[in-house]
C-alpha positions in Angstrom: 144.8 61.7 224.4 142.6 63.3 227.0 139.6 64.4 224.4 139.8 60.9 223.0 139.3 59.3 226.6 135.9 61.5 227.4 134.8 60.4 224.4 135.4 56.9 224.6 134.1 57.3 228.3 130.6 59.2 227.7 129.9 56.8 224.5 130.0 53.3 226.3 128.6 55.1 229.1 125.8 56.6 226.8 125.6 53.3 225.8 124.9 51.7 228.8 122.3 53.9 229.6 120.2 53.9 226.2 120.3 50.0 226.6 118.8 50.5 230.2 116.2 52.7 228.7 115.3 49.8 226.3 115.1 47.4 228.9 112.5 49.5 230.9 111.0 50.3 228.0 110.2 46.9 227.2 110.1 45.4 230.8 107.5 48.0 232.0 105.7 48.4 228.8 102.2 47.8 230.5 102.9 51.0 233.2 103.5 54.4 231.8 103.7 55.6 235.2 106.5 53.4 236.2 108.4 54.2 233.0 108.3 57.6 233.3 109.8 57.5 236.8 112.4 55.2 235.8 112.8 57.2 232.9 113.9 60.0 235.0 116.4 58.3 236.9 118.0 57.2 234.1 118.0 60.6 232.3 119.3 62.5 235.2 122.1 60.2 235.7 123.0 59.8 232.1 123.4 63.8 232.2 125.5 63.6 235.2 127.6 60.7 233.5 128.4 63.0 230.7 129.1 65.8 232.9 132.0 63.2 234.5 133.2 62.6 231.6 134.0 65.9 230.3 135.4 66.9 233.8 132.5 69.0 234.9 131.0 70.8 237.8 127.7 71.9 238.3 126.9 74.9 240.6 123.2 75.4 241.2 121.2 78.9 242.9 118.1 78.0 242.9 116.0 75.4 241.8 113.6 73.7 239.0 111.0 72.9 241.6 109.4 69.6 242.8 106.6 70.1 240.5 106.8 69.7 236.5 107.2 73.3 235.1 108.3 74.8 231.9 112.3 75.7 232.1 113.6 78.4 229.3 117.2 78.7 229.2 120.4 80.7 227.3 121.8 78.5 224.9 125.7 78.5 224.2 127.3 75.1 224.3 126.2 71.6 224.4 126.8 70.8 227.2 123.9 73.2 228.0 121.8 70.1 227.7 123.6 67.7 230.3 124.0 70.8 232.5 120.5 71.6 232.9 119.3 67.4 232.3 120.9 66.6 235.8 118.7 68.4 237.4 115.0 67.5 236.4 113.3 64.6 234.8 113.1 66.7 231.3 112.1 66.6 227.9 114.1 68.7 225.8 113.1 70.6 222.1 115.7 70.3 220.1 116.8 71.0 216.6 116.0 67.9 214.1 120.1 68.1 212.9 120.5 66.6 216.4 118.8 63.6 215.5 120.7 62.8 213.1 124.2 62.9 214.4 126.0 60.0 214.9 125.2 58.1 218.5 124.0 61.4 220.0 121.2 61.1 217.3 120.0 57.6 218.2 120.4 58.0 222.0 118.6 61.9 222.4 115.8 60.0 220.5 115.6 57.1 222.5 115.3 59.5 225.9 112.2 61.1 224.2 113.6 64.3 222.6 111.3 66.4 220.7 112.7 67.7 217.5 111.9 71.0 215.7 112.3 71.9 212.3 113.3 75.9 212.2 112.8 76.4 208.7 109.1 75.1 208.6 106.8 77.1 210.3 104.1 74.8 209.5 105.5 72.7 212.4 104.8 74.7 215.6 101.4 73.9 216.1 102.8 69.6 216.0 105.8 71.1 218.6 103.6 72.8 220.8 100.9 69.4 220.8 103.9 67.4 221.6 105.1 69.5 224.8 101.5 70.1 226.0 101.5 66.4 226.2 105.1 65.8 227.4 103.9 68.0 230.2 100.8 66.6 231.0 102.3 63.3 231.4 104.9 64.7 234.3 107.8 66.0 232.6 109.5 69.3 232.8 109.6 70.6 229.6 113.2 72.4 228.7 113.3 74.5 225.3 116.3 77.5 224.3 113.9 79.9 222.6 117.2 82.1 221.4 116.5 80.0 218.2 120.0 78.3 218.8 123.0 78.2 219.8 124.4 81.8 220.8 127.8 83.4 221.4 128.4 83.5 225.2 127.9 87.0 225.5 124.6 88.3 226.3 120.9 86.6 226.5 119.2 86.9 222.7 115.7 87.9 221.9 113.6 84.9 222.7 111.4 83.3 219.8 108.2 83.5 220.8 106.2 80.6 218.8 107.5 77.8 221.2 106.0 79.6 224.3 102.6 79.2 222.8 101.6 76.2 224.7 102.6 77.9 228.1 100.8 81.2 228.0 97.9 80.0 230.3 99.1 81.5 234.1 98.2 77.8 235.4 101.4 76.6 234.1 104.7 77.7 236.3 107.3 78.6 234.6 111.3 79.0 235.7 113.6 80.3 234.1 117.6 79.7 233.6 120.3 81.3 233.0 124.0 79.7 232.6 127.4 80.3 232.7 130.9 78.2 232.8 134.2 78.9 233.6 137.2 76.8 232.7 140.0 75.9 234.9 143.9 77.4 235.2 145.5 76.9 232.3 142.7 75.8 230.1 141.6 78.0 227.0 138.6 81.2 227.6 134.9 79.8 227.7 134.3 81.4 224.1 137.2 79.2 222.5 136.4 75.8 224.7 133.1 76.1 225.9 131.0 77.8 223.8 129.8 76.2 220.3 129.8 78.9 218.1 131.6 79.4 214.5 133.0 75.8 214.0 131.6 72.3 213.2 130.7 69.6 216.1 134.1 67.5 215.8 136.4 70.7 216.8 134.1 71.9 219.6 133.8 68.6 221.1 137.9 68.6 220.8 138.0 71.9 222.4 135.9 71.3 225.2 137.2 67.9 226.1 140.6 69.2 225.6 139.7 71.6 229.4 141.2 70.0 232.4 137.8 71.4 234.2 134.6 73.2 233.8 132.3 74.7 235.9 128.6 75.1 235.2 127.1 77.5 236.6 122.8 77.6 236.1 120.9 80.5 238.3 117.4 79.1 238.5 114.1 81.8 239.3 110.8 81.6 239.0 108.5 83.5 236.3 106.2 86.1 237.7 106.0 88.1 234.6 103.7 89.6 232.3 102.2 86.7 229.7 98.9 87.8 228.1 100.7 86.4 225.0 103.5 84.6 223.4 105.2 87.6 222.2 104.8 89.6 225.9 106.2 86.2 227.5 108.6 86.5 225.4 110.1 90.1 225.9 109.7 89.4 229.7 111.5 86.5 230.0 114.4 87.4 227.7 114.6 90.7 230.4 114.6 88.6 233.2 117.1 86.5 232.1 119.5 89.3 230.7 119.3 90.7 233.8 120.4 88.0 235.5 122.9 86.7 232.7 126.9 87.2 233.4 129.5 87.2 230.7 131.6 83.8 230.7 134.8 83.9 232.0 138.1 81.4 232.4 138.9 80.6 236.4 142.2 82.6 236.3 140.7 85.4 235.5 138.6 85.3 239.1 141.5 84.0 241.2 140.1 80.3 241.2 142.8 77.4 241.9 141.1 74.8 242.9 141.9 70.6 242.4 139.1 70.0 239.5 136.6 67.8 240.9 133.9 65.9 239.1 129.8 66.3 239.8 128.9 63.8 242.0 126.9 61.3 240.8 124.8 60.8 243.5 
């Protein structure tokens, strides 16, 4: 019963907030400025809606930073997405399958998702046009260079391609690394958490099936070597292993706590 609830819960709620997205859209057509504003109000509290509904807390050291920056991240669930979309008016690169998924398809396209296809090459150079321009317009820009969605165990080599656009040492750059825990009782990160091994219907059943998780993102800023996409790459993987710590279940650090939501607020 309980994974059916969160997901009757985040779809009307995902609902709601596409259809106030449309509404902007169409009220404030004549003031890009305004939209995107509103646009990130919306998007950071559609994340934290989700993060209600599947019972989530976030825990944040450090910060994305008042100004728009680029934000590279570990990639192991996907809740990965709502984790790191509470906390910055972002624009996401995603794979293209997302798009079409049913409801989560139409509603990460309507909040101005950029898709990626990984098996044509050709398409980088569109990608990277796309984010310069997502960026210039006052977004944070958000991409898991891993190349997908990894086991929980360690930070990948990063893909360097996608880091093209963000070479230039005029444009900051953060970078995240994340971790959950699930509460007493509940199965180990890798079985609940993590989306790795088994379709989208039985991970969303596992992970809605926790009584709590707990999110927890460690934010720095990039002062690394970048004289190219490949040297970014290879520093920021290093910075983030280092700072990366293997997922673990709340009983297994003495954690028994009452499981509260985020805070919308």
């Amino acid at each position: 019963m309980r994974p059916l609830l969160k997901s009757a819960f985040i779809l009307v709620t995902g609902a709601f907030w596409l259809t106030t997205w449309i509404l902007i859209s169409i009220l404030f057509c004549w003031s890009s400025g305004i939209r995107s504003r509103l646009r990130g109000f919306v998007y950071i509290h559609w994340c934290k809606t989700i993060l209600f509904g599947c019972r989530a807390r976030v825990h944040v050291d450090g910060s994305v930073g008042k100004e728009p920056c680029l934000i590279v991240s570990n990639h192991m669930s996907s809740v990965d997405i709502p984790l790191l979309g509470s906390q910055a008016n972002a624009v996401f690169v995603a794979k293209k399958e997302i798009g079409s998924w049913p409801v989560i398809g139409w509603a990460v396209t309507g909040i101005g998702t950029i898709y990626i296809d990984r098996k044509n090459r050709h398409q980088v150079a569109e990608i990277n046009q796309k984010t310069r321009e997502a960026f210039s317009k006052g977004f944070w820009i958000t991409i898991f260079p891993e190349g997908g969605i990894t086991p929980a165990d360690k930070v990948y080599p990063l893909k360097s391609p996608l880091l093209e656009p963000f070479v230039p040492d005029d444009i900051p750059i953060r970078y995240a690394t994340i971790r959950y825990e699930t509460g007493p009782g509940d199965p180990p990160v890798d079985e609940a958490v993590a989306w790795w091994g088994v379709g989208m219907g039985e991970h969303l059943r596992r992970m809605f099936s926790c009584r709590r998780i707990d999110g927890y993102i460690k934010i720095r800023e990039y002062t690394g070597p970048r004289a190219d996409r490949k040297e970014l790459a290879r520093g920021l993987q290093e910075a983030m292993a280092a700072d990366f710590q293997p997922a673990r279940t709340s009983a297994e650090v003495g954690v028994d706590k009452k499981p509260t939501p985020v805070e919308l607020a």
